[in-house]
C-alpha positions in Angstrom: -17.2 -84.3 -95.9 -20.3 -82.5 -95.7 -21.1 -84.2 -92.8 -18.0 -83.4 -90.9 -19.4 -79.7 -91.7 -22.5 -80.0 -90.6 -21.4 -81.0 -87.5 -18.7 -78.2 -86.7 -22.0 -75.5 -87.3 -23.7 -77.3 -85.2 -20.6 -76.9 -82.7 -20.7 -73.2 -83.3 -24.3 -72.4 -83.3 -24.8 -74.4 -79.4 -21.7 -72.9 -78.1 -23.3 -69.5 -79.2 -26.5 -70.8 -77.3 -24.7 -72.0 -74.3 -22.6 -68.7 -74.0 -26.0 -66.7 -74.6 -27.1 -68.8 -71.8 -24.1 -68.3 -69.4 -23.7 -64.1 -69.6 -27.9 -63.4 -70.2 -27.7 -64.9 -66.9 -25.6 -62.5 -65.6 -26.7 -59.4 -67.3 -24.4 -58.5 -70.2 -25.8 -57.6 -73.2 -26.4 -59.8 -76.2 -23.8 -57.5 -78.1 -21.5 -58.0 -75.8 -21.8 -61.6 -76.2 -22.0 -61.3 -79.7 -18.4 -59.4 -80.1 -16.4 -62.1 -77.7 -18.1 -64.9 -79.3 -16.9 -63.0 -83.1 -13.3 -62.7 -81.0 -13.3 -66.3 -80.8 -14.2 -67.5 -84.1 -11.5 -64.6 -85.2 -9.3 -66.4 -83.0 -9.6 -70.2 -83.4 -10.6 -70.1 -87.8 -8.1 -67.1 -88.6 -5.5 -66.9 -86.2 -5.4 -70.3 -85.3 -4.5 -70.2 -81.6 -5.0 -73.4 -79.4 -6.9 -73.0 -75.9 -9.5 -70.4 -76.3 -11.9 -69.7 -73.4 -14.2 -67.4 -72.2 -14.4 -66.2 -68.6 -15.5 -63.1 -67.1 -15.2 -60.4 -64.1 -18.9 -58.5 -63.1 -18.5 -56.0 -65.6 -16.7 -57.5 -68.9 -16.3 -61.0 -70.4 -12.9 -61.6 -71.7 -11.2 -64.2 -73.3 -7.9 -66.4 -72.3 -6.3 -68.1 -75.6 -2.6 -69.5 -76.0 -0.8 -69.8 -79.2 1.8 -72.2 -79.9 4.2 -69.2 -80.3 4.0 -67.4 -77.2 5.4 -68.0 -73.9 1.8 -67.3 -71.8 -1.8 -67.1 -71.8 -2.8 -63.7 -73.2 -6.0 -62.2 -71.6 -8.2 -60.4 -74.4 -10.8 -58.4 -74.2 -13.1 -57.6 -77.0 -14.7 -54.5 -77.5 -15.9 -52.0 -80.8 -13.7 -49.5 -82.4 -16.0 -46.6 -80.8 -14.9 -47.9 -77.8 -14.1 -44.7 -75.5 -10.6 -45.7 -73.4 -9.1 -43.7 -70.9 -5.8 -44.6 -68.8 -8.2 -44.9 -65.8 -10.5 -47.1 -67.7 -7.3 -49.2 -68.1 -6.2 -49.2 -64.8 -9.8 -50.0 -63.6 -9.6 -53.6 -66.0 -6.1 -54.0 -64.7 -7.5 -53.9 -61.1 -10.9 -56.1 -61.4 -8.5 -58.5 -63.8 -6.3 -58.7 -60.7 -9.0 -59.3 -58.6 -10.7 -62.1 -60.7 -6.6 -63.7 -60.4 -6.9 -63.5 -56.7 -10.1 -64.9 -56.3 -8.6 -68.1 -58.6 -11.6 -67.3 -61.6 -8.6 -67.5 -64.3 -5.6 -69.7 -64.1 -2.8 -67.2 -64.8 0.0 -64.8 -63.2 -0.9 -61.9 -61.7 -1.8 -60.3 -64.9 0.4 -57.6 -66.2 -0.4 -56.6 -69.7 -4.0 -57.7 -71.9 -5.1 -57.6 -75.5 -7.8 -55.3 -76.8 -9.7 -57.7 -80.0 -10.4 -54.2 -81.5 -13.7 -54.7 -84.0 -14.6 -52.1 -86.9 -17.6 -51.5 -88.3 -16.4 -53.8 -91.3 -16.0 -56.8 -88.6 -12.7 -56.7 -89.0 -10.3 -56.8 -85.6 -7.3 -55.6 -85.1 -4.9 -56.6 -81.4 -3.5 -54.4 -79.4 -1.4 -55.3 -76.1 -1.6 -52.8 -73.4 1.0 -53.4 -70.5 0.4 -52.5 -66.9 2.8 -49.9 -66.8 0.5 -47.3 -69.3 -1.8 -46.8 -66.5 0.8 -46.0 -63.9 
């Protein structure tokens, strides 16, 4: 048993590495990194949802994870409670989302609605789906 455990940190801590790898590379922040990669675990070990992955346009990484209980992929993007949103913050991820769909970087309809992962200071996170038609 304890090996089986061993092995699944060992999982965790080179994915960590490997995404470090990835978006240092591309000049997002190691918090940034940090918060999708506390998404995930969030995710996958409390929510269990199935397909998890981690893509990104040239100003945000987001996530794509399915559950076994919704019809689609759901696009979520992580960010801190002190966060400041605006509707044309909102439209401006709606548009570079729609842009990453046209350009083929994620495998999903033209996207229409995405989650904010929401993370307190307590590193708790709370969801919040925000549909297209708010930034109209």
């Amino acid at each position: 048993m304890q090996h089986s455990t061993d092995a699944l940190i060992f999982n965790r801590e080179n994915q960590l590495n490997q995404l470090k790898t990835k978006y240092l590379a591309k000049n997002f922040s190691l918090g940034d990194i940090y918060l999708c990669y506390q998404t995930y675990q969030d995710l996958i070990i409390v929510k269990k949802w199935d397909k998890v992955e981690f893509n990104n346009t040239d100003d945000f990484i987001y996530i794509m994870a399915s559950h076994s209980t919704l019809p689609e992929t759901s696009i979520i993007i992580p960010c801190k409670s002190f966060t400041d949103w605006s509707i044309s913050k909102i439209k401006t991820y709606f548009n570079e989302l729609s842009n990453s769909y046209k350009n083929d970087n994620i495998n999903i309809k033209d996207p229409r609605s995405f989650v904010l992962a929401i993370q307190d200071e307590d590193s708790s996170i709370v969801y919040y789906q925000l549909s297209e038609e708010i930034s109209i």
